[in-house]
PAGU-120513 format. One record per residue: residue in three letters; x, y, z of N, C-alpha, C in turn. Coordinates in pm, whole numbers, plus 50000, padded with zeros to 5 digits. Example, Ala and Ser with C-alpha at 12.3 -4.5 7.8 and 13.67 -1.06 7.14 Angstrom:
Ala513194943150780512304955050780513204967050780/Ser512854977550708513674989450714512905000350787/
REM end
This chain:
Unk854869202020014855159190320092854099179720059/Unk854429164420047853889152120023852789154520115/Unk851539149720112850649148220207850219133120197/Unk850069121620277849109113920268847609108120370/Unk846639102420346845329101920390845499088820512/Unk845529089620604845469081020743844369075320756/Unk843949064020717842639060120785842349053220917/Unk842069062021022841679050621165841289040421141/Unk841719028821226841399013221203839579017321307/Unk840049018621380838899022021463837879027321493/Unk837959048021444837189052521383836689055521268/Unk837489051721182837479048121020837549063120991/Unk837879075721098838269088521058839239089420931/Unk839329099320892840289099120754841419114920859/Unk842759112620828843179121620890844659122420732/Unk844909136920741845799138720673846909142820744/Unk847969141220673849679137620763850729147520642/Unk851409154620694852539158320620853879150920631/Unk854239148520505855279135320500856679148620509/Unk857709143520621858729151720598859609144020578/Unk859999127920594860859125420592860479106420593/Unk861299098920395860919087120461862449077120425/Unk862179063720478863289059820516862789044420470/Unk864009035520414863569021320431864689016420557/Unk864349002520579864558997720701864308983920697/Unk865428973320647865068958320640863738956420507/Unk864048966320412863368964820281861278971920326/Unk861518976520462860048982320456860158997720479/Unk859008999220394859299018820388858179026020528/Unk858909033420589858289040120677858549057820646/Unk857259062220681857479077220706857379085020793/Unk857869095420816857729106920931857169116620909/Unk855729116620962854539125620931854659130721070/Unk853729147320998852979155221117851609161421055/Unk850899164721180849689168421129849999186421088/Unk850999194821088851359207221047851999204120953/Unk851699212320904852729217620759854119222620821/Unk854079232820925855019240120950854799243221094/Unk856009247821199855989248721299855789234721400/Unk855679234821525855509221621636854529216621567/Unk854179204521578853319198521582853399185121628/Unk852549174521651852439158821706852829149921560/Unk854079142821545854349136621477854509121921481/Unk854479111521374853779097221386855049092221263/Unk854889077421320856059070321224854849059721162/Unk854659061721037853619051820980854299040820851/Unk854099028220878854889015920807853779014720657/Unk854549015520598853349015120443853968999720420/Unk852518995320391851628982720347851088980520185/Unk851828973720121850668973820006850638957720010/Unk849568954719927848708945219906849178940219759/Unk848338924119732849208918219621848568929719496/Unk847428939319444847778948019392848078952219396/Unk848988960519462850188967519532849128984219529/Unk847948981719589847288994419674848208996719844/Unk848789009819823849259011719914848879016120067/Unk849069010820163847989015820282849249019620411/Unk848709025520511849689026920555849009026420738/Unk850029022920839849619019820971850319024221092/Unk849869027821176850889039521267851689023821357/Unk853089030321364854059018221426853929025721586/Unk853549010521634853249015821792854229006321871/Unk855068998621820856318984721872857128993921932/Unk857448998022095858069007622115859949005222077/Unk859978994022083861198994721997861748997021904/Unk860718992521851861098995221715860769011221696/Unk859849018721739859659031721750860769041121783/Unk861309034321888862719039221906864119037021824/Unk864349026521750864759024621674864959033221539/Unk863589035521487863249044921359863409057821431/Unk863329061221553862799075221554864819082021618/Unk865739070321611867019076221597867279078721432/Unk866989070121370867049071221190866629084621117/Unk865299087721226864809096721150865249112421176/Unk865819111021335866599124421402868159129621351/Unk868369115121261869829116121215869199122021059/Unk867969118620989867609122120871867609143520842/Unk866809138720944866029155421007866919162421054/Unk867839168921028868759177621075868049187421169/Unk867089198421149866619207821247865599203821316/Unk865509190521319864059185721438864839184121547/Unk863799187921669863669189021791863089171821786/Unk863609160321805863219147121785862959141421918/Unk861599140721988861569136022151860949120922145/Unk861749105422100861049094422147861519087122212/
REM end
């Protein structure tokens, strides 16, 4: 499984995410990470960002609409997720 590197805006922590599932949406790519590989875990919808070198960065979507929005996209993607947003 894809993994990518999360950097807190805040604590500048570095956190790693398992990518299960990604999606575009009005031409921007979002993914559906968890911090497990396998089994439950706390999962995050993060909007990837690149820059005019096109370094890619990525930022957790907290717009609860829009959260809700993606997180029907992504329950219709995900066939065996248990999807709670």
């Amino acid at each position: 499984m894809e993994k990518v590197t999360f950097i807190d805006p805040e604590t500048k922590e570095e956190i790693e995410f398992f990518v299960v599932e990604e999606t575009k949406v009005n031409g921007k790519k979002y993914l559906f990470v968890t911090e497990k590989e396998d089994g439950d875990s706390d999962a995050y919808i993060l909007e990837e960002i690149a820059d005019n070198n096109e370094n890619v960065m990525y930022r957790m979507v907290e717009d609860d609409s829009l959260l809700a929005a993606l997180g029907k996209v992504f329950a219709e993607l995900i066939e065996d997720a248990d999807i709670a947003y």
